[in-house]
C-alpha positions as CSV (number, residue, x, y, z in Angstrom):
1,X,25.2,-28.3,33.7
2,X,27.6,-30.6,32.2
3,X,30.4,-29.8,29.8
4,X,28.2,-31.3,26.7
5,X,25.3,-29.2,27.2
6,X,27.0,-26.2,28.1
7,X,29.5,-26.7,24.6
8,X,26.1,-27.1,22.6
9,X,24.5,-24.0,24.0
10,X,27.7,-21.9,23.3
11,X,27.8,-23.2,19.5
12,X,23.9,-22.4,19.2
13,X,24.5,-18.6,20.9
14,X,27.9,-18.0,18.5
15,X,25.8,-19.0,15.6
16,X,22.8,-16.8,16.4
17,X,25.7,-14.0,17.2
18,X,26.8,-14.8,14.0
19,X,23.4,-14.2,12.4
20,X,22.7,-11.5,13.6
21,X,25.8,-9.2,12.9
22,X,25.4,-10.7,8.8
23,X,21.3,-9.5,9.1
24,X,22.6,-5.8,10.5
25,X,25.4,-5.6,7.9
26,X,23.3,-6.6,4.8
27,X,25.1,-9.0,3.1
28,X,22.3,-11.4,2.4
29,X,19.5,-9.8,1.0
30,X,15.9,-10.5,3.0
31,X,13.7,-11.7,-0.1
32,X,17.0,-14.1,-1.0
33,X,16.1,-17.8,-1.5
34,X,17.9,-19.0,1.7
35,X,17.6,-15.7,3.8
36,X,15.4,-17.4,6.3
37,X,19.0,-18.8,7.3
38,X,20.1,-15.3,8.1
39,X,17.0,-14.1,9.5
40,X,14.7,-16.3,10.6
41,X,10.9,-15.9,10.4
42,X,10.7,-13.5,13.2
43,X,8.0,-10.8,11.4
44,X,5.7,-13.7,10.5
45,X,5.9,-15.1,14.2
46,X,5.3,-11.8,16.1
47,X,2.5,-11.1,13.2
48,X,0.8,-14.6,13.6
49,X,0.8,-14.0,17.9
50,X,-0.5,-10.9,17.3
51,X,-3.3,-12.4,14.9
52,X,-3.9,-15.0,18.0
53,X,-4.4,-12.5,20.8
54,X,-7.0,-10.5,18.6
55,X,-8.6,-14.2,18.9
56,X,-8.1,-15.2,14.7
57,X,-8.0,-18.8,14.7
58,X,-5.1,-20.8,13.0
59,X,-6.8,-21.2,10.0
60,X,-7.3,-17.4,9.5
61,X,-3.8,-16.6,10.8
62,X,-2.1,-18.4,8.1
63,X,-4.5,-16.7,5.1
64,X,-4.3,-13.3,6.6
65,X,-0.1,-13.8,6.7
66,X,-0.5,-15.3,3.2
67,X,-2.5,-12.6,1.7
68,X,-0.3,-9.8,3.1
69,X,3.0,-11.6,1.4
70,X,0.9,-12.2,-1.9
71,X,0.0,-8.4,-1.9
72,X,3.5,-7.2,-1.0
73,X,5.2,-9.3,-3.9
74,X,2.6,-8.4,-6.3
75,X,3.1,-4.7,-5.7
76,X,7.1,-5.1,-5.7
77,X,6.9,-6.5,-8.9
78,X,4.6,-4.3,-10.3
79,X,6.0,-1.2,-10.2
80,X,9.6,-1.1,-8.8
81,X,9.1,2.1,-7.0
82,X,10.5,2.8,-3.8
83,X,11.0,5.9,-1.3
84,X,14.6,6.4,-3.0
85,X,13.5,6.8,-6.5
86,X,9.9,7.7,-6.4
87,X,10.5,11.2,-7.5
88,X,13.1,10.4,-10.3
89,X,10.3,8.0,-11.8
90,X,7.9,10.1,-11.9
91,X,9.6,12.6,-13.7
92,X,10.7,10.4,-16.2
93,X,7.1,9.1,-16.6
94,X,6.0,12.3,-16.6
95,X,8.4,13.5,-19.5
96,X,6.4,10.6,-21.3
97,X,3.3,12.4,-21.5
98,X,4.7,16.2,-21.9
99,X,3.2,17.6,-25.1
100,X,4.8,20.7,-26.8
101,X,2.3,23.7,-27.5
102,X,5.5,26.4,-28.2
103,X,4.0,27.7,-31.5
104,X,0.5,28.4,-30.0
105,X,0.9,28.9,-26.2
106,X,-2.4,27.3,-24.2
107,X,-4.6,28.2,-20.9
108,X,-5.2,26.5,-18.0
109,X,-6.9,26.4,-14.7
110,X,-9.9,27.4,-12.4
111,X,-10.2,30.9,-11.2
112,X,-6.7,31.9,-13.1
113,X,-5.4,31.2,-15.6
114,X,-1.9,30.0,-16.7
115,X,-0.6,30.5,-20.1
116,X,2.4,27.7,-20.9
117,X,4.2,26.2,-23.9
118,X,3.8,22.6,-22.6
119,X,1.1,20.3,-21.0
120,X,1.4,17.2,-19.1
121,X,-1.1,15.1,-19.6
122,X,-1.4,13.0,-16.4
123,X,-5.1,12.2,-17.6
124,X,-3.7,9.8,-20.0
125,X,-1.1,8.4,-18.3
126,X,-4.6,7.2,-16.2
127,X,-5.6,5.4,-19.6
128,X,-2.9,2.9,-19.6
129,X,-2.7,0.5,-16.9
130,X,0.8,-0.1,-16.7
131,X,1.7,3.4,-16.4
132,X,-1.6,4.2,-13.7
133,X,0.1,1.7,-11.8
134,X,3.5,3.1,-11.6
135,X,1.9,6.7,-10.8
136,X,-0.4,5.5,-7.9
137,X,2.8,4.2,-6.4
138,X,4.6,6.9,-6.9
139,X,1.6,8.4,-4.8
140,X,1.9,5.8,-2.2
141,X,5.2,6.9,-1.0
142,X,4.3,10.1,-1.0
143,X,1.7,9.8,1.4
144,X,3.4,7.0,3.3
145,X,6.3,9.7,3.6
146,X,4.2,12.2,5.4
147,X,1.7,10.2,7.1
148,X,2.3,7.9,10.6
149,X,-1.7,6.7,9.1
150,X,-3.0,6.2,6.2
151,X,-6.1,7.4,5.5
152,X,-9.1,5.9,5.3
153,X,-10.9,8.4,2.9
154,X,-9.9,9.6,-0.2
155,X,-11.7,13.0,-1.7
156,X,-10.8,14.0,-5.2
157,X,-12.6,16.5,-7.4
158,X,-15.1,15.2,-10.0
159,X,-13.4,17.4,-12.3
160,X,-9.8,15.9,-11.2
161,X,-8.6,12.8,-12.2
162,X,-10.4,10.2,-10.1
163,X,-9.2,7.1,-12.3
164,X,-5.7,7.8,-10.1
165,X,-7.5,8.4,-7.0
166,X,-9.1,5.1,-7.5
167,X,-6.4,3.3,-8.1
168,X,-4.6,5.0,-5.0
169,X,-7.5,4.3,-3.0
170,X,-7.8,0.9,-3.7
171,X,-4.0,0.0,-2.9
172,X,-4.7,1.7,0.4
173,X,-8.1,-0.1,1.1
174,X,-9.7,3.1,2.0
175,X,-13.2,4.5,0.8
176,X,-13.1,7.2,-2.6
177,X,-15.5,9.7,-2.9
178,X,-15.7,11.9,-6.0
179,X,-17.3,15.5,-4.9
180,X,-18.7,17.9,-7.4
181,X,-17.3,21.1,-7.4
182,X,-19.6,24.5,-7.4
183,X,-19.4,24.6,-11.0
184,X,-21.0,21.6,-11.3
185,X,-24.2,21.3,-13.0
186,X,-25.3,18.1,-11.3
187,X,-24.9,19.4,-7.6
188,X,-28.1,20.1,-5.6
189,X,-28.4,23.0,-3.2
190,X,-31.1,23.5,-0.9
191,X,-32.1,25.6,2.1
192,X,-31.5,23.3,4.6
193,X,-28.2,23.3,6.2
194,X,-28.4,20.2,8.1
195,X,-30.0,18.0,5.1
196,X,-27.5,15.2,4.9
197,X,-29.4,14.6,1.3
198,X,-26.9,17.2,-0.2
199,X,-23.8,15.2,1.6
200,X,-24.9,11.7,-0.3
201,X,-25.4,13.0,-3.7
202,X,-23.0,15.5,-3.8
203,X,-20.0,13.4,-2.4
204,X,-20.6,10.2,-4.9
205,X,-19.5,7.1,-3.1
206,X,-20.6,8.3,0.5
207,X,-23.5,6.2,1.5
208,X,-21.5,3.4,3.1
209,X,-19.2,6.5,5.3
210,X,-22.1,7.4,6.8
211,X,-23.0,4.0,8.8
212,X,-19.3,4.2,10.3
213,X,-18.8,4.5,13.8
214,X,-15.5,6.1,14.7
215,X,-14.4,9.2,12.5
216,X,-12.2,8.8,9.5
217,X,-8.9,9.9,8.4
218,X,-9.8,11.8,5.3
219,X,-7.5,13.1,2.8
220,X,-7.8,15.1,-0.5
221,X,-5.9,13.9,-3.6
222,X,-5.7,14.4,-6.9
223,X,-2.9,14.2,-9.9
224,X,-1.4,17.7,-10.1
225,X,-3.0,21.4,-9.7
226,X,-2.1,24.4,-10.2
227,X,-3.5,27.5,-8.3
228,X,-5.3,24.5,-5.8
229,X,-8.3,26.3,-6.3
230,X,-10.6,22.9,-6.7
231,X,-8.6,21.3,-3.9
232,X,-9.6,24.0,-1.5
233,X,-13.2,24.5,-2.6
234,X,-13.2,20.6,-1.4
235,X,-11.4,21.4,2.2
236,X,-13.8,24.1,3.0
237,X,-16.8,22.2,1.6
238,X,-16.1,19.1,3.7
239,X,-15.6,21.4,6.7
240,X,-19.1,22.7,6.0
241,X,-20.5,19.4,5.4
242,X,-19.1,18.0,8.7
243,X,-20.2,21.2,11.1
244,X,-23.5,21.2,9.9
245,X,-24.2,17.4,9.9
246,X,-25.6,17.1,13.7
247,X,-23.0,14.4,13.6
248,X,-24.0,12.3,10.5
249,X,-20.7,12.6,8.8
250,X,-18.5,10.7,10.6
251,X,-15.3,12.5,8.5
252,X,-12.2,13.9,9.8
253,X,-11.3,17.4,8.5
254,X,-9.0,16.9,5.8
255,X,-5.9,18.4,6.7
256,X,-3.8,17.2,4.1
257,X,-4.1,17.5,0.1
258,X,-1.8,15.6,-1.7
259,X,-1.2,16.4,-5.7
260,X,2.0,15.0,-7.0
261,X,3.2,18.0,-8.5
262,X,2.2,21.5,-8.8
263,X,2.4,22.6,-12.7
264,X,3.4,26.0,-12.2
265,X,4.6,28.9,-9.9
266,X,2.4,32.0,-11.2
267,X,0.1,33.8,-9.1
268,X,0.3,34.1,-5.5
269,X,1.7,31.6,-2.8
270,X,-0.3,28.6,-2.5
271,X,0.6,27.0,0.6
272,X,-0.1,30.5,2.0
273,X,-4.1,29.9,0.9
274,X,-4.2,26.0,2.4
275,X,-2.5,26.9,5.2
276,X,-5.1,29.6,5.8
277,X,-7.9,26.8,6.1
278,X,-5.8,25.0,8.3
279,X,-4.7,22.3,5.4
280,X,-1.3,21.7,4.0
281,X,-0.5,20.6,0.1
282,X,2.4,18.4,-0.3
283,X,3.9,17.1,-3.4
284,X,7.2,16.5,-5.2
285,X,8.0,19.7,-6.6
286,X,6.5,22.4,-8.4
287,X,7.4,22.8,-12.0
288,X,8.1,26.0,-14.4
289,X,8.5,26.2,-18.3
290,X,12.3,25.8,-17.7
291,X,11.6,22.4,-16.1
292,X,8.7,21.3,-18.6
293,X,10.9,22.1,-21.3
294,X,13.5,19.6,-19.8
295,X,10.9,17.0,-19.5
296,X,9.8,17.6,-23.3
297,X,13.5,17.3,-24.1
298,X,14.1,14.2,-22.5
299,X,10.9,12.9,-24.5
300,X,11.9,14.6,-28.1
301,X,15.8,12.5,-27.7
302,X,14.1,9.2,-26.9
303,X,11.6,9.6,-29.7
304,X,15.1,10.6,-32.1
305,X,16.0,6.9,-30.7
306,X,12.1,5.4,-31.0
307,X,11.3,4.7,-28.1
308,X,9.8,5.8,-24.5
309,X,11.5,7.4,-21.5
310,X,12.6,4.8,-19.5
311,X,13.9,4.6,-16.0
312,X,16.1,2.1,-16.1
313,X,18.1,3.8,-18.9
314,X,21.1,5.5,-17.7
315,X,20.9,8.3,-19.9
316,X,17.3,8.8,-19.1
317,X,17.6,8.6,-15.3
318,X,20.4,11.6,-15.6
319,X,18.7,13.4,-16.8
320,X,15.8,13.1,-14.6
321,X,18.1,13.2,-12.0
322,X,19.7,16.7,-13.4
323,X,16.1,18.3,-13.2
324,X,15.6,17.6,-9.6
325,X,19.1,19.4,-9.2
326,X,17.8,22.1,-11.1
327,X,14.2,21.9,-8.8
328,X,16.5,21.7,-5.5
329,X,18.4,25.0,-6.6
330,X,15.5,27.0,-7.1
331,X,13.6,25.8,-4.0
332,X,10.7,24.4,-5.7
333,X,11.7,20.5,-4.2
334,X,9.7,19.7,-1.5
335,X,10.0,15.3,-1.2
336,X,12.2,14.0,2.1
């Protein structure tokens, strides 16, 4: 090798040295103008030869790779959420819809009841399309924190809030069912155990699960609860469903219920009760009157200034911030 060749070759190693040490340290930021500089296109290759040896051709390579960055960039800029401040963001959204029912306390729930001086209205913030967005990605992480895969089922109580499942569902490209609970008037019974009929109209949006092949990841979701009494009606029904379907019902057990938040702490443990049917409910945290009333006072000062709770307010986010200190001390925080 002559002394030309070799000098070139040392230049183009120290530069790539040099590359690499400024990608590890961070100082040029990946979605940068010029970053390719930095760090190359490396993801996109090693996506578009792993397109190839599934046998896409080139044509499809390049609108797969083109609809994935289209789809990341569009949920970046939507929302703005990431794993770091998920939780603060939801409080402060959360604070947005906090209503103040001090003078005449109110009742809540399934088989118990809870008596509280606030509600949070998180069917409403399902009503408004900016603020569904932010709380399905708030959702996202959440699940994307505690799952290697996502699922490719979603189950959520008629009587929950299935606009957010929907709109989690759809970010996730899986299938959404909506199942009726006992209570519901629409729900057929019969005395056949192993008629699928009570599988497709009970579980709306399950015709097209049954023609699958391969069993499902299946998760249970909904926006908050409080003694999970509706969440694990839908565990154990599932479970039913899927032993009794000679194989029909190509579901996995759900193992997993995801709320974002639990409203309250009264009555008896409730990870005790999922963990006796072999589930788990994760969420943020669980919440008390002390902690709703901080979320109603954050509210009642911006409306003193007219206007919403607003992340990206200093004085907002400290506060948000000082109620997750307040959630860690009393062991009621639960998001890593």
């Amino acid at each position: 090798m002559n002394d030309v060749l070799t000098n070139i070759l040392l230049s183009i190693l120290t530069m790539d040295t040099i590359r690499s040490v400024i990608a590890m340290l961070g100082w040029v930021k990946p979605e940068s103008k010029f970053a390719w500089i930095i760090y190359g296109r490396y993801d996109r290759n090693i996506l578009e030869a792993a397109l190839k040896d599934l046998g896409y051709s080139k044509e499809r390579r390049i609108s797969v790779i083109e609809d994935l960055k289209t789809a990341a960039k569009k949920n970046a800029s939507l929302t703005g959420i990431n794993n770091n401040n998920a939780a603060v963001q939801l409080l402060i959204l959360l604070s947005k819809y906090t209503e103040n029912f001090s003078k005449t306390p109110i009742q809540y729930g399934g088989s118990t009841l809870t008596n509280s001086s606030y509600y949070i209205d998180t069917m409403e913030i399902s009503h408004s399309k900016k603020d569904l967005d932010l709380m399905a990605a708030i959702m996202l992480c959440l699940i994307q924190s505690n799952l290697k895969n996502k699922p490719e089922v979603v189950l959520v109580p008629k009587g929950g809030n299935p606009l957010f499942a929907q709109a989690v569902a759809s970010n996730l490209n899986a299938n959404l069912i909506v199942v009726k609970s006992n209570a519901d008037k629409s729900k057929i019974t019969t005395t056949d155990k192993n008629s699928i009929d009570l599988f497709k109209i009970n579980y709306e949006g399950s015709w097209s699960v049954l023609k699958k092949e391969k069993f499902l990841k299946t998760v249970v979701l909904d926006c908050n609860t409080s003694g999970g009494s509706q969440l694990i009606d839908i565990i154990t029904g599932t479970n039913w469903m899927i032993d009794n379907s000679n194989g029909q019902i190509n579901l996995k057990s759900p193992q997993q219920a995801f709320v974002l938040f639990r409203a309250d702490r009264q009555g008896e443990q409730i990870d005790d009760r999922f963990t006796g049917i072999n589930s788990k409910l994760i969420r943020y945290f669980d919440l008390d009157e002390s902690t709703k009333k901080m979320l109603y006072q954050l509210k009642e000062q911006c409306q003193n200034e007219d206007r919403l709770p607003d992340y990206y307010i200093d004085s907002d986010r400290e506060k948000a911030e000082a109620i997750i200190a307040k959630l860690k001390q009393n062991n009621k925080y639960y998001y890593k």
